[in-house]
Structure formats: structure tokens, C-alpha cells
N, C-alpha and C positions, 0 to 999 in steps of 0.2 A: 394561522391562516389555513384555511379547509384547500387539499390538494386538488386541481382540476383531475378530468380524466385522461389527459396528456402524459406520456411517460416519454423518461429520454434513455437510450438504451447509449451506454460510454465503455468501450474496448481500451484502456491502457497497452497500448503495443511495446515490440521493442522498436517498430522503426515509426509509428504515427498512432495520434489518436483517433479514434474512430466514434463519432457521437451519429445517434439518429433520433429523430422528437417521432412519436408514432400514434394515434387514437385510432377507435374503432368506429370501424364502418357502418352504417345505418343498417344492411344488411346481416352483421354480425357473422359471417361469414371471412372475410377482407380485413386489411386494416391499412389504414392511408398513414403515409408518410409524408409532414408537409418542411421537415427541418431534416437539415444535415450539416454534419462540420468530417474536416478529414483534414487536421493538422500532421505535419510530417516534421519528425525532428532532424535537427541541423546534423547528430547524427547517433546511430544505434544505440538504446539503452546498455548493452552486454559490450560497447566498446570500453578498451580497457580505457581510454583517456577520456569517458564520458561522466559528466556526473550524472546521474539517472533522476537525483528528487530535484536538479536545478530543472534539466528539461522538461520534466512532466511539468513541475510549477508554473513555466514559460507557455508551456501549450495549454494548462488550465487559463490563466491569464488570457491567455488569446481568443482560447472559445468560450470565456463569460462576457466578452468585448464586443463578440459578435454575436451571442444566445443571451434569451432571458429565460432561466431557470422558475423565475419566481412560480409557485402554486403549482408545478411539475413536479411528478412523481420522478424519481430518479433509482435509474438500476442498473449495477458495475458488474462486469467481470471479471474475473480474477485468472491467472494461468493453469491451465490443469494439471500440472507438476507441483503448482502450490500446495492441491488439496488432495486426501485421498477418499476413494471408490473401492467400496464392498458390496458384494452382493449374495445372499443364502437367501435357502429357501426353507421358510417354519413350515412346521410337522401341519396337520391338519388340529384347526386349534379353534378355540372361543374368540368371534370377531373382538371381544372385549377385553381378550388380554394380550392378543398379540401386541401392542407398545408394551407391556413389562417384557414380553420375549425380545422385543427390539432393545429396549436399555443394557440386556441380560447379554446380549450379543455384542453392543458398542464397547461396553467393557471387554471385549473376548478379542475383536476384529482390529479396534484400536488399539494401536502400538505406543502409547502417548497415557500419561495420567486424564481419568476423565475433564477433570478441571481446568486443564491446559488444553484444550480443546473444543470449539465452535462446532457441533453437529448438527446433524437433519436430517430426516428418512420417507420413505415414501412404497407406498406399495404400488407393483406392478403387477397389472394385471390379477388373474384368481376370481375365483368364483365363492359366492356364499353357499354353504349344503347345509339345512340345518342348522343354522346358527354359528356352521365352522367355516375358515375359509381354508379352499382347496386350491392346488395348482397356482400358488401366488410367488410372487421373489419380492423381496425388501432391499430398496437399496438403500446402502447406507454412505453419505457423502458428509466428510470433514476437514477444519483446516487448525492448524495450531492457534492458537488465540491471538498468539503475537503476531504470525503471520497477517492474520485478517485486520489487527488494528494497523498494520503496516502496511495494506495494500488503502487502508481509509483513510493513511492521514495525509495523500495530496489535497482529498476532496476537503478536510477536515481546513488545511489552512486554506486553501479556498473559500470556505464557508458555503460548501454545496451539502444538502442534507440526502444523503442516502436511504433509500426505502430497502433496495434489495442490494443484497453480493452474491452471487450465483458463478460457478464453475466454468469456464469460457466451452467445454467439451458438453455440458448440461445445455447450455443456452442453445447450441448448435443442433442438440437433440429434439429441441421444441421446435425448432428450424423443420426438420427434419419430420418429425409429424405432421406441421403445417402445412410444406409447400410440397415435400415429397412424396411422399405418402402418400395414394391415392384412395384409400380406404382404410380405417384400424378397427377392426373384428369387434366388438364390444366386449366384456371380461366374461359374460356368458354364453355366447356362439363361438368364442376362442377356444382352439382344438390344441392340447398341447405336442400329442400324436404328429400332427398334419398340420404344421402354422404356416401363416403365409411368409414368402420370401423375404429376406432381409436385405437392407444396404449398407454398403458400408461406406463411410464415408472418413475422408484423409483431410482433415482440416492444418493444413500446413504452413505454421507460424516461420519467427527467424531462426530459431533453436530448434524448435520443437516440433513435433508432426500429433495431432489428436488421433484416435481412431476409434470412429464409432462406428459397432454394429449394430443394427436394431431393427424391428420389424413392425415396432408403434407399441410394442407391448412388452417384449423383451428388449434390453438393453448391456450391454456390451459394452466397456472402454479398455483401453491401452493409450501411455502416452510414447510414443518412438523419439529419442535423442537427434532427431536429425531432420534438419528442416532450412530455410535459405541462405542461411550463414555457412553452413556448409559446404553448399557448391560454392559460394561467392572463396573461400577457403582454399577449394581447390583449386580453384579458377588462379587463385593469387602465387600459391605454391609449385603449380604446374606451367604456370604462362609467365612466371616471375613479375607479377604484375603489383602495383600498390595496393592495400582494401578500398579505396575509391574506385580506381580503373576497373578491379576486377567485377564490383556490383554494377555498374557501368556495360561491363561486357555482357554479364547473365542477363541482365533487363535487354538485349538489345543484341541478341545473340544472332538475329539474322539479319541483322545489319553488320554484321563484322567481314571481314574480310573472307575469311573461312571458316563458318560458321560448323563445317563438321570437324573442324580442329576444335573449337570451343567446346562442342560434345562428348568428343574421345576425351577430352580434360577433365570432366566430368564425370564420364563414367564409372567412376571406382563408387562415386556416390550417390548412383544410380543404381550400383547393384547393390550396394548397402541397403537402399532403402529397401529394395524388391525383397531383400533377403528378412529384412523386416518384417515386415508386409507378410510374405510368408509363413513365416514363422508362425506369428498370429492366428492368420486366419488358421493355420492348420491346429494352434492349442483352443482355437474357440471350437472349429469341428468336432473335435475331444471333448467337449464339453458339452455341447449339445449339438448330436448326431444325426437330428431330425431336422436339422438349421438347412436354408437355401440358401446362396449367396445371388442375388438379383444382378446386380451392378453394380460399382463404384462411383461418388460424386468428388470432386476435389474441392477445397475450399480453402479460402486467404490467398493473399496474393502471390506469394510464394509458388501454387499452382497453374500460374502462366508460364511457368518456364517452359522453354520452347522445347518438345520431344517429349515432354513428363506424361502426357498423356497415352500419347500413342506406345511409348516404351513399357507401360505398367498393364496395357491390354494387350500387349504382344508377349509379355511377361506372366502374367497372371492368368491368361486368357479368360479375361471378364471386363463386361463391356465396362466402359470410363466414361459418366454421362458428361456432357457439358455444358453445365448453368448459364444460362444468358441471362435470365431476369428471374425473380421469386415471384411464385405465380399468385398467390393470394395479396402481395405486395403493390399498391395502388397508389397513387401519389402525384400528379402531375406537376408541383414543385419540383420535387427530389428525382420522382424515375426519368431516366431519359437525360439527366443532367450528364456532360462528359467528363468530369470527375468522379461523380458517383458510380457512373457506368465504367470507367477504369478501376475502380476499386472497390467493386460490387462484391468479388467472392471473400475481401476481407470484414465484409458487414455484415456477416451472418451472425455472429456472438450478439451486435449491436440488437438487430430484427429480432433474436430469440430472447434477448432483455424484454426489450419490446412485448411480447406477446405474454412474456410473464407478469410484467405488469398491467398491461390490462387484463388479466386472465383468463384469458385465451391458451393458455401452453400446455402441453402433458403434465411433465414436470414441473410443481410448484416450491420447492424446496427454497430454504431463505439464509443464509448464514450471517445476514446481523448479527451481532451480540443483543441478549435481552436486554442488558443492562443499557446501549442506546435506546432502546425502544420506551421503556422505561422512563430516563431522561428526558425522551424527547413528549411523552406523555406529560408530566411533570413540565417540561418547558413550553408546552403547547396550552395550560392551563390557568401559567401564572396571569396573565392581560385577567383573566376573568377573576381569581384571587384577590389583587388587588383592586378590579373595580367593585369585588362586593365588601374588601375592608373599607373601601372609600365611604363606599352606600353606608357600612356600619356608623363610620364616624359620622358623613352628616346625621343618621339616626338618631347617634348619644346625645351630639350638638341640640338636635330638635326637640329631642327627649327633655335636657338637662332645662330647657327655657322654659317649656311647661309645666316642669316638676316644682319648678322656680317660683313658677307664676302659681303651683294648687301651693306650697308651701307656703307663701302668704295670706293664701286664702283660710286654712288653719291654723293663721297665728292666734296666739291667744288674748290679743288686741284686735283679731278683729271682730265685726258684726256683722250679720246679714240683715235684711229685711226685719226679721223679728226684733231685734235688737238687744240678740242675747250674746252674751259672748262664749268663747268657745271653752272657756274655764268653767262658765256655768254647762254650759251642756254636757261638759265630761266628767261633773259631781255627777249631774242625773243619771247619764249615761254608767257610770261605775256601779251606780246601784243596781240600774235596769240588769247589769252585766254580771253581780254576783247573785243577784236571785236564779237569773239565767243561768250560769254556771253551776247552781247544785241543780236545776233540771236537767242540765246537760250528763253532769257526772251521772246523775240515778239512770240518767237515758242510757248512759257508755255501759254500766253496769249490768240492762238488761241486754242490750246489743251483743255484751261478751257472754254472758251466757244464755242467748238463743245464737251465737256463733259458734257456743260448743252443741248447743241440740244439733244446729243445722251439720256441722262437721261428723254427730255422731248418725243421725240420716241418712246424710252424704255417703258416711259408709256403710251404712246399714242398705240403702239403697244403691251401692254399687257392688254389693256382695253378690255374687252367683247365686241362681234358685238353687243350687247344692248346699249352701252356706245359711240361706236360709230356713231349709228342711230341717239342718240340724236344729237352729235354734229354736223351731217349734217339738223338736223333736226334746229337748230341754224343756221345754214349758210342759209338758203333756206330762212327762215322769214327775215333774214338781207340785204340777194338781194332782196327779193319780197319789203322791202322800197324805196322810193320814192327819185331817187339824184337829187337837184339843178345843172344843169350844171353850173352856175356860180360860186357856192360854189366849186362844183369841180375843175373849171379849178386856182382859188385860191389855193386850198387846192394840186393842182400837183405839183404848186410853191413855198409850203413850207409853206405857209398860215394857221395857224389853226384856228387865231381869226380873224375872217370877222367882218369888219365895217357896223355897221347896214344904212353906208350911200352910202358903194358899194352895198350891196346889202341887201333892207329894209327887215323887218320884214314880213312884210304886203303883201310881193310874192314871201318869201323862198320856196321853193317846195321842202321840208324837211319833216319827219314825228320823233320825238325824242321818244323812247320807253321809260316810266318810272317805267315798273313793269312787271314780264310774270312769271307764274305762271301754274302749271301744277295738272288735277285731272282725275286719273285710274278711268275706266267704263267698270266693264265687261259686261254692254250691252248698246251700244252708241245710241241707239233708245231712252232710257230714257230723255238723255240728247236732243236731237236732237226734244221730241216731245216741250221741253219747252223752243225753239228756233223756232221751226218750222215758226210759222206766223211774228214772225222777219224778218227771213229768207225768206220769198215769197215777203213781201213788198220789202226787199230790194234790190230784183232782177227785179221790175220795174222803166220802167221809170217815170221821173215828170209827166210827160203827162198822161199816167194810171195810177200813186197811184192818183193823184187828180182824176180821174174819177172812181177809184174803191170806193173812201173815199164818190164823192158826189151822188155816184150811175148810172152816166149817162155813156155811152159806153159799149162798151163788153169789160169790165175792166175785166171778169175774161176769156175770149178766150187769151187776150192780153197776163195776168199771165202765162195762160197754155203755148203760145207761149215763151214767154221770159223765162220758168223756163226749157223746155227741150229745150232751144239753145244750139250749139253745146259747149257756153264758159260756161254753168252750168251743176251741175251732179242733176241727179234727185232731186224735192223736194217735190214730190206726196206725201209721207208719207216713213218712215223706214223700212219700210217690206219690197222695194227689196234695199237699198242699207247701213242701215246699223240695221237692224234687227237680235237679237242675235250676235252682234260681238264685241267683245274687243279692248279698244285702251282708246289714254288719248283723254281730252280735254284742248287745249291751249290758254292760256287769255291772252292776251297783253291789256297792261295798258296803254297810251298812249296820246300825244297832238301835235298841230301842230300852227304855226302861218300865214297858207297861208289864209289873210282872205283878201275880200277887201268890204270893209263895201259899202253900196251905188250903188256897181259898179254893177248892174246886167249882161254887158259882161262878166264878169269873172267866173269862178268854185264857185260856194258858199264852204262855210267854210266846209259843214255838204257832199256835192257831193264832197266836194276832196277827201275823204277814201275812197270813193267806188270806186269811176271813178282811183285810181290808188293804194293804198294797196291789196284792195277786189279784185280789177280786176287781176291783178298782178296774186295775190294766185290763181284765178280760172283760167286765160287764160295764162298767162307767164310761162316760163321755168329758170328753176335753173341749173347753171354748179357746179358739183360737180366731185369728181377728176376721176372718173370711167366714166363721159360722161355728156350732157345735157337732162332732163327729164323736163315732165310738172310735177306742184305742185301736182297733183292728181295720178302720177306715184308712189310718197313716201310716197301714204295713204293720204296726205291732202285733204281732203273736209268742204265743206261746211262752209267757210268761213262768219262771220254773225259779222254787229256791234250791241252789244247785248247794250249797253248803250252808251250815248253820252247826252252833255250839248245843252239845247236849244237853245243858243246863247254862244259865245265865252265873254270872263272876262277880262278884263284887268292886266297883269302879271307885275308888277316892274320888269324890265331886268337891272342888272348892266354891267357897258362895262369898258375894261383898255385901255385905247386910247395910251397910253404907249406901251403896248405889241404889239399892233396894228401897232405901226407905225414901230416897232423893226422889227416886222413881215416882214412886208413890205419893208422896207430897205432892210434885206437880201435877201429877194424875187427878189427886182431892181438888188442886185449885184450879184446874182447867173444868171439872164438874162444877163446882160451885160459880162461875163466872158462865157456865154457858146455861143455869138454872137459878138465876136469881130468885130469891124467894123459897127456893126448895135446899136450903141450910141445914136443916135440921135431918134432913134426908141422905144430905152427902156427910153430915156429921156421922149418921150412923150406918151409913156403909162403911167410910172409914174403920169402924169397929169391927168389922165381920172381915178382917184384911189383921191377920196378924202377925205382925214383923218379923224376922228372925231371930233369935238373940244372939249375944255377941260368938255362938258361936261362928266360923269360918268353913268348916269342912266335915265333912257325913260323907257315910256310904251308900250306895244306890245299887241295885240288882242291874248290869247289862248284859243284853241279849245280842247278839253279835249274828252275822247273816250275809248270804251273798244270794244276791237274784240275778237269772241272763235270762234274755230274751231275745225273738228275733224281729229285726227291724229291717222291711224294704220300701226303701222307703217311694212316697205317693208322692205326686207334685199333687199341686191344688187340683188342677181336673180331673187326677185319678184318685184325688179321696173323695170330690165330688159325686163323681160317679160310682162308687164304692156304696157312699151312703144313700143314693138314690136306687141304686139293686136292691141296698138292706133295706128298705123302707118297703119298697114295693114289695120285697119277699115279706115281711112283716103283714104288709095290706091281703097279700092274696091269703098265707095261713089264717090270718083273721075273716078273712071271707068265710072260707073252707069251713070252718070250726064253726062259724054261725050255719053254715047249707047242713052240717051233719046235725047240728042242733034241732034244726028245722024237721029233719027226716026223722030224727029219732023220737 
């Protein structure tokens, strides 16, 4: 059942219980009080010949006889010697982690295993700086576990459900912001320097005395041992009196005979108290030096003793206010009643429940156990549990009748309209269903592999333009290699293993990479000066390195010329083309077998890289899917073979004359079926293809080589623009060369 907005504030005493029902005002301001109970037991909880759990039960019983609880929030308090009160203040810290400083401390402040212990904490006051809070105190309030389920289980065999348990000295403090308090500074106009006054206030139970200080922002307790029981004590030791006679006397001290004889009887524990009293205030002045002491309020019933007043202001010399009525407290049921108003200073715990559950109070702190709350989640759920297992069952029930009724309708007796039965139609259907099922299967087939294209997409499409540069940066080295047409025009026809006797070792025009390898330079000048004279030899020809090596000719006009041709990028030195700038350098590893030993006609072994790798990278263009660019468009330069073998080695080459001839076959009969008719043509191609014999293994010349380069690399708009500069330089020299033509 959903709680109204009713709360009922319940004070367990030792000499009466104290209940008040209390909602909020329409101004929100106030809050009315339309219930009250003020049971009184037969007699003192702390008497030794009392049973304490019979009486309370008797006074719970009483005032559920005469209150109805039901759909009211309910909130208890407990003694303030039950629980204990810590208070520090954290360093200047992350609004977000002061609760781990707070857990860090309840382990430190608490004298008790964490586990054996109900806690709760609350910040006071403090300002946010930057995301730190400044100037704040933590207080920290708890009670043993056992404790707290021992102050619960009146209400527990009563069957009252508990929302709050709150601190009797805590409840009083909300009290005490509410009705006392004329103003509380906000946590950012609060001066810790210069704060406003504080009160204090002596909530004075049968045992015990509370003692709060506080200014609305700061807070202060002490609990004093000494409280109504006390003078009644005296009273009884000093006047020789019964414990009935003597509480008899203190209530009613100026009706006695000699009322300043019952005072002098007294007095030992009057100055106890003051001494008390004392004490305190002067260890809280020690504490904080800055503190004002305003006034004093008294509070519970125990504070009507006749003289208390006046003897603690002539004592203390600070004024002793005197509560008649709580001023934001409304009610024309309750206020004004002559009970209530006889026993108004002991309803302040009640009032400060009160304002916590409606929340209205400073302090919100809650000392439940989780584990009821928990529970009572769980118990507050089950009504609606069971009505949805209900709903499930009639579901199944509903379910089960229809399921009932299609399952006859698919029996295989029966017929519909057509007056087929259903044995015939699931012959047709099995067939309809295996034709169907190898569409399906060849369909799943192409599904899983366009779900590997898609997945390879996927990643290829979630790769960074960095990830992508490289892999064109891959393709570009791979066309800049050098193709065999012969190999190729094999390798169209399905060919992968060539016969070293269609086409020898000895004039493959092949280059096979055996290793590429990559090193980041954030300044490629470095690298570039310890290539450099690599790099100018090998932008000459035979003709000029032999005349630069033996001295004769203008080997170095030649250099100059051949090194600013339009097929090289500068190699004057790195200061204008790659001075100060970033980018890798690319090593390919590499060998070749185009050698032809003896044959001076032909390419030497050591000019084939340049005259077509080299050249390639420097004068050739790459197609890449966005368009075609020259190698110098995508950052590449300076293409250098920075090592290579003085002569080429002899390589054992193994060969499968088997696979070879496999090759080849299907190579003949994929020609003959896409050339019907032209038989006699693929017969004698065949013939011009001759096998290998059963040998397996031959030597072959390899030529072994390492090239670097330097690569910075473009994104598409700056090879774009790259190749629209080289063009248009291209268009204006072409102009230039027609306008001199013209002139000349």
C-alpha cells in the first residue's frame, strides 16, 4: 500500500511514550499537527522491578487502540547514549570522492567491526571551489546492529512498519533549525571566521541530559549522565522518602510544605549538572574559538523542575529561553490541548521525526538497516507477483484451448474446403521444401561469403586514413615491379608454375621482394645525407660514372644535368626538399634472375633495378582507386639502391614438372572450350610449350639487392593537389617551349 504524506513521529521514553501524526502545510513553510498520544507508564522503564519490553508492548497496544497507522509513514527515536557521534573535517578534496574519505574514516572513528554496525553521514555545511569542497565537517552517526534491531522489535511485534530511526539528540537538532533558528546563512555566504551565534540546547530526559550546540550549520553533541531520576534520587536519600513520594515531591515542589528545603535537597545535583554544563561548553570553546554562545533552551519534561531555570542562568550567566509553543507548529486538534501543552518540551524528538519525514529537516540521516528496506521492497511487490503468475496461468489455460483447437485442425484426418487432406499436402509440401532447401543452402553459401567481404569492408572501412595510406602505399611498390609479359600472358591462362624451359631463368624480367621493412624519421635529411652520394651515382649514366670515377670529362656538369632532369627530384642536398620534415623510410629486400652472363647486348644484372624498379618509382605512375598519380605525388622520393651483390650466386631452384604439366593441361583445355572450332590451333600451341623433363632441380644466377626510399606520406587531397601543380607545371613548360619556338 503507497504511504500517504502523513508521518507519525514516536519517542520510546523511560517514563511515557510520546507519538505525534504531523503533514505539511500548504505554505510549506509550517507544518500542522492534527494527532497525538502521550501514554505514561505505570512505571519507569530503568526501575529495577520494571519489565521494560512488557510496558512498552502495553503502551504500543494502547496507542494502536486509539491511532490508525495504516498508509503512515512512521519515524522512531532512539536514546542518544544508544548511538554514537563523530565529527572531522576532510582536507579540501573532489566533491566525488569525499564518501570514499567518509567509509575511510568510519573504519578509523568507529570503535566496533564495520559489520556490527548501522551507519550514516551527512555533510555540514562547506562550500564547492572548483569542483573541491571547502570549509565543510562530516558527521558521522551510528549504532550497533543489535542495538538498532532491539530498539525495533516493540514496533516489530506490534506490526508497525518503520520508515526512519533517528537519534533522539539528531531529531531535536532539526527541532532546533526549524522553530529556533531565525535564519541559517546558506553554505555559500557562511563565514567560518565570523559565524553566527549558537544555541545550546539541554534536552533533559529521566537518565540522561542531551546537549546540543549548533548554529544551523555547525553541530555539536555531548550526552551528560544526569537527568530526572537523579534529583528524584536525591530527593529520596536526602528526605528519606519512597521513589514514588519523592518524584511526587520534584513534580510539585512548590506545593510542599517547604519548598526551599526540597531545593537545598537538591542541590548537590544541581551543581553536578552546572559543573557539567561547564565543562562542555568550555571543551567546545576549545574547539572552536570563534563560537558565540547565544542562549540556552531546555527541553523534556524533566526541564520544569522548579529553579532549573533560573539557577543555570545565574550560574552560567546566559540567558535560559522559555519554550511555550514551537513556532512553525500549527495544529488546532493538538496545539492548545492541556496535555499536549503540559508535555510540550518532551515532544520535540516527536516534532523533529516529524519534519524528517516530511522533509522538511536539516539533517536527513536514516539508521534503518538495508536489509529492512530491502525486505520490505520485496514485501511490498509480492500482491503484484502473484497477480501477474495468476494472469500467466489463465494465459497457459487460454493458450492450451486454442492450441487444442489449431491441433485438430492439422490433424491428418482432417479436411478443409478443398478436400485435401493434410497428409496430401505435406507430400507436396516436402517436396516444395527440399527444392526450397538447396535454394536456401546455395543462398546461406553466398550470405557467408559476402559476410566475410562485408566483415573484411567493415575493417577496411573502419581503418584510420593512416592504415589506409599504408595499404596504397603497398599497392604503388607492387605496380612500380617489373612484369614478364611472357609470365603473364601464362599466368592469364591459369598458369602459376612456369617451366624454366618456356621461359628461362636467365630473361625472366621479374623482380621477387624477399623482405620490406619500415623506420619513422622525424627529420628525413638525416637519413637522406647518408644516402646522398648513393643516390647521385646512381642517377648517372655508364658513360659519366666511368668518367666521374676516372676523372676525365665534365662528369660533374653531366651529374648536375642528369640529377635536375625532369624524371629526378632534387639531390643538391636536403635543405630544399626534405629538410626538417617527417616521414618513414622504405627498405625492400629483394633479388632477381634477369642476368645474362657474357652477353654484353643485354641489360646487365646490376642496370636492370635501376633502368626499371628505380625508374618506375621516379618516372611511372600508380592507379589507385581515387585516380592515377606519379610516385612523387604519394610522397615517394628518392628512390636509392643502397646495397647490392657484386656479382650474382648461383641459387639451387627446385621445380615440380608434375604440377607443371597439370598446369598446362588445364590451361590447353580451358583454350580449347572457350575456342570451339579453333582445335587445331590450341593443338599446336600446345607444341610451342615444352615440358620439363623428369628433371627436378637446376641452377639459376641470383642477383640479390636492397632499395630505400623516402615516403611522406599524402592523404588523397594532398596527392590531389600535388598532381594538379605537376600538371599545370607541365601545361605552362609546354606553353613556354611552343612561345620560344614561335620566336625562334
Amino acid at each position: 500500500m503507497a504511504k500517504s504524506t502523513a508521518v507519525w513521529g514516536i519517542d520510546i521514553g523511560q517514563c511515557a511514550l510520546k507519538a505525534l501524526r504531523c503533514t505539511a502545510a500548504a505554505d510549506g513553510e509550517t507544518v500542522v499537527a492534527d494527532k497525538y498520544d502521550y501514554i505514561e507508564y505505570p512505571k519507569m522503564l530503568s526501575q529495577a522491578d520494571a519489565e521494560p519490553e512488557e510496558l512498552v508492548r502495553d503502551a504500543l497496544e494502547q496507542f494502536l487502540a486509539r491511532n490508525n497507522l495504516i498508509g503512515d509513514k512512521v519515524a522512531v527515536s532512539v536514546p542518544g547514549q544508544a548511538g554514537l557521534s563523530r565529527f572531522f573535517k576532510p582536507p579540501p578534496v573532489d566533491a566525488k570522492t569525499l564518501p570514499e574519505i567518509v567509509k575511510y574514516e568510519v573504519t578509523q572513528q568507529i570503535p566496533f567491526p564495520i559489520e556490527d554496525v548501522i551507519w550514516d553521514w551527512q555533510q555540514l555545511g562547506g562550500t564547492v571551489v572548483e569542483g573541491r569542497t571547502v570549509d565543510t565537517e562530516v558527521g558521522l552517526f551510528a549504532m550497533k546492529r543489535d542495538a538498532v534491531y532491539r530498539a525495533l522489535s516493540p514496533f516489530d511485534d506490534a506490526h508497525i512498519e518503520v520508515d526512519y530511526v533517528q537519534l533522539s539528540p539528531l531529531s531535536i537538532f532539526n527541532v532546533v533549525c526549524k522553530d529556533l533558528i531565525d535564519e541559517i546563512p546558506d553554505s555559500e555566504s557562511f563565514d567560518p571566521e565570523t559565524p553566527p551565534p549558537s544555541i545550546v540546547v539541554m534536552s533533559m530526559g529521566t537518565d540522561t541530559t542531551d546537549m546540543i550546540v549548533t548554529n544551523g550549520m555547525k553541530l555539536w553533541l555531548r550526552n551528560i549522565p544526569i537527568g530526572g531520576s537523579h534529583f528524584t534520587k536525591q530527593l529520596s536519600r536526602q528526605m528519606k522518602l519512597t521513589q514514588a513520594k519523592a518524584e511526587h515531591l520534584k513534580r510539585n515542589a512548590k506545593l510542599a510544605e517547604n519548598p526551599k528545603e526540597v531545593f537545598q535537597a537538591m542541590r548537590p545535583v544541581f551543581n553536578d549538572l552546572i559543573n557539567e554544563v561547564q565543562r562542555s561548553l568550555t571543551f567546545f570553546r576549545s574547539m572552536d574559538k570563534s563560537a558565540e554562545i547565544k542562549d540556552i533552551v531546555l527541553l523534556g519534561n524533566a526541564a520544569k523542575l522548579p529553579g532549573l531555570r533560573q539557577y543555570l542562568n545565574k550560574q552560567l550567566e546566559i540567558d535560559v529561553r522559555k519554550i511555550e509553543q514551537f513556532e512553525k507548529l500549527t495544529g488546532g486538534a493538538v496545539i492548545g490541548q492541556k496535555s499536549f501543552d503540559e508535555n510540550l518540551l518532551s515532544f520535540a524528538p516527536c516534532y523533529g521525526l516529524c519534519l524528517q519525514g516530511l522533509g522538511t529537516s536539516q539533517l536527513k540521516t536514516n539508521l534503518l538497516p538495508n536489509e529492512l528496506i530491502v525486505e520490505r521492497i520485496i514485501k511490498a511487490k509480492k500482491p503484484w507477483v502473484l497477480a501477474s503468475v495468476g494472469l500467466l496461468m489463465l494465459g497457459c489455460v487460454l493458450s492450451l484451448f486454442f492450441k487444442q483447437n489449431a491441433l485438430w485442425s492439422v490433424s491428418p484426418d482432417f479436411k478443409g474446403t478443398s478436400q485435401t487432406s493434410w497428409s496430401q499436402a505435406m507430400n507436396k509440401a516436402n517436396m516444395t521444401k527440399s527444392k526450397s532447401t538447396g535454394f536456401l543452402d546455395a543462398d546461406q553459401q553466398q550470405k557467408t561469403y559476402l559476410n566475410k567481404l562485408n566483415m573484411i569492408a567493415r575493417g577496411l572501412s573502419s581503418a584510420s586514413d593512416n592504415k589506409t595510406l599504408w595499404m596504397e602505399m603497398y599497392s604503388a611498390i607492387f605496380q612500380a615491379l617489373p612484369k614478364d609479359p611472357a609470365i603473364e600472358a601464362l599466368r592469364a591462362e591459369g598458369i602459376t608454375t612456369v617451366s624454366p624451359q618456356e621461359v628461362p631463368f636467365a630473361g625472366r624480367g621479374e623482380i621477387y621482394i624477399d623482405h620490406m621493412e619500415t623506420k619513422y624519421f622525424a627529420d628525413l635529411a638525416q637519413w637522406y645525407e647518408e644516402t646522398k652520394d648513393i643516390y647521385v651515382r646512381q642517377t648517372l649514366s655508364g658513360e659519366e660514372l666511368r668518367a666521374m670515377l676516372s676523372g676525365t670529362g665534365n662528369g660533374e656538369a653531366a651529374a648536375a644535368s642528369n640529377l635536375y632532369s625532369s624524371g629526378a627530384p632534387e639531390a643538391s642536398g636536403p635543405a630544399n626538399a626534405l629538410s626538417g620534415k617527417s616521414g618513414w623510410v622504405i627498405e625492400i629486400q629483394a633479388h632477381h634472375f634477369h642476368n645474362f652472363i657474357g652477353d654484353e647486348s643485354k641489360i646487365s644484372e646490376a642496370d636492370y633495378v635501376r633502368k626499371t624498379l628505380i625508374d618506375t618509382l621516379q618516372n611511372g605512375e600508380v592507379s589507385l582507386p581515387d585516380g592515377d598519380y606519379k610516385f612523387s605525388d604519394l610522397g615517394i622520393s628518392y628512390p636509392t639502391i643502397v646495397r647490392r651483390e657484386v656479382a650474382s650466386r648461383l641459387k639451387r631452384i627446385e621445380f615440380d614438372p608434375a604440377k607443371a604439366r597439370a598446369e598446362a593441361m588445364a590451361g590447353l583445355m580451358r583454350g580449347m572450350m572457350a575456342n570451339m572450332g579453333g582445335m587445331d590451333d590450341a593443338m599446336g600451341g600446345s607444341d610451342k610449350r615444352t615440358l620439363a623433363d623428369n628433371e627436378t632441380t637446376f641452377d639459376a644466377h641470383e642477383f640479390s639487392f636492397v632499395v630505400q626510399m623516402a615516403w611522406m606520406p599524402h592523404a588523397p587531397a594532398q596527392r590531389a593537389a600535388a598532381k594538379k601543380a605537376r600538371l599545370k607545371a607541365a601545361q605552362d613548360a609546354a606553353a613556354a617551349a611552343t612561345a620560344d619556338e614561335q620566336l625562334n
